[in-house]
C-alpha positions in Angstrom: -17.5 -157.4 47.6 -14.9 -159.1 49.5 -12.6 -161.5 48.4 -10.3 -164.0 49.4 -6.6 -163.5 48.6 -4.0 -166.3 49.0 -6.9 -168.8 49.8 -4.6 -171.8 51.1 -4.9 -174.7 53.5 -1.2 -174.7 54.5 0.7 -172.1 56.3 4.0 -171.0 58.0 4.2 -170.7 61.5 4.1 -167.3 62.5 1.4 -166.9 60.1 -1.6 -164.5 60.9 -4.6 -167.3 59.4 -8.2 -165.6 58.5 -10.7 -166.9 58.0 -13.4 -165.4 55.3 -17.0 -165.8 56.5 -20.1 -164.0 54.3 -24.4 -164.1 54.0 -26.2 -162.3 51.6 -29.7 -160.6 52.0 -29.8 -159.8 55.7 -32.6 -159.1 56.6 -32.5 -159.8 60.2 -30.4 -158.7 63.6 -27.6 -161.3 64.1 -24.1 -162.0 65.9 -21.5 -164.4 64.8 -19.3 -166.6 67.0 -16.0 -168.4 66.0 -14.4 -171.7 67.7 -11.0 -172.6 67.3 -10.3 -176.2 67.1 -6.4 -177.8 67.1 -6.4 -181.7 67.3 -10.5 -181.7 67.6 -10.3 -180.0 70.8 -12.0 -176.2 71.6 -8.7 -173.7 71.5 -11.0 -170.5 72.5 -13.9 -169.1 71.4 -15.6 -165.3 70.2 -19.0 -164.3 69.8 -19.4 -160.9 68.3 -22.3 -157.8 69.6 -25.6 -158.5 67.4 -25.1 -156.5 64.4 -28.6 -154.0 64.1 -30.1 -154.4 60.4 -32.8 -151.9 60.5 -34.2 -151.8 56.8 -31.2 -154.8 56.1 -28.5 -155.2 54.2 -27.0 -156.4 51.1 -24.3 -158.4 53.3 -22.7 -159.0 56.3 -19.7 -160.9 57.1 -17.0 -161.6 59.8 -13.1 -162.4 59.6 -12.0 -164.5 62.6 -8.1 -164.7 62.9 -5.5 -166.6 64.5 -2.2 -165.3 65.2 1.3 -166.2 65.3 0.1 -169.7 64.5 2.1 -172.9 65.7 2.5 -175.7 64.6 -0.8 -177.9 64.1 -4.3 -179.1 62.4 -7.1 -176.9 63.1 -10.3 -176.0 61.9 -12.5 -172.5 62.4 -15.9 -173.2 63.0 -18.4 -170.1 62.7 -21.9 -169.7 63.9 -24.5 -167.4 63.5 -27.4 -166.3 65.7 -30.3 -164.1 64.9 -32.1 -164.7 68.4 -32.7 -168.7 68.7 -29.0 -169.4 69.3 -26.2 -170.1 67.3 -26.4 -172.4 64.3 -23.7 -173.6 62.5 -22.6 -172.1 59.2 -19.3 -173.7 57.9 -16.0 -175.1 59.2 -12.6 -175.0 57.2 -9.8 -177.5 58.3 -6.6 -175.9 57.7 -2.5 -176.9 58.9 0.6 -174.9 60.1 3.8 -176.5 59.2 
C-alpha cells in the first residue's frame, strides 16, 4: 500500500512535487489525466493509456509530478475515465516559495 511521505503544502523551488492519487476495488478499465494549474490558469495537461483490469484489481493509482518547480500557487487536478469521459476526482492546492 502506498504512502505518502513528507506530505506538505509548501516547497522549495527546485523541488520535484508529486502528487499521490489512489481508488480501491477496480473493477473496471480506466485512464487517468492530470492538469496543472499556476494562478488558476491550465499549465499543461497528461492523460495516461487505459489501464486493462481483466478480473480487477485491489487498486490502482497514479503519481503526477512537477519538476524543478518555480516559484508559485498551483493546484493538480486529477481525473479519471472508465469510457464516459473524465470525471473529476480531487484537486490539491499546493505553493513554491
Amino acid at each position: 500500500n502506498l504512502m505518502p511521505v513528507g506530505e506538505a503544502s509548501e516547497f522549495e523551488i527546485g523541488t520535484k512535487i508529486y502528487g499521490l492519487t489512489k481508488i480501491r476495488n477496480v473493477m473496471v478499465d480506466h485512464r487517468w489525466r492530470v492538469e496543472l494549474y499556476q494562478g488558476g490558469e491550465e499549465m499543461w495537461s497528461y492523460n495516461t493509456e487505459f489501464d486493462i483490469v481483466g478480473d480487477g484489481w485491489s487498486y490502482s493509482n497514479f503519481n503526477p509530478f512537477y519538476e524543478n518547480a518555480e516559484a508559485g500557487n498551483y493546484e493538480f487536478r486529477v481525473y479519471i475515465d472508465t469510457g464516459d469521459g473524465f470525471e473529476h476526482l480531487d484537486s490539491k492546492s499546493f505553493r513554491v516559495l
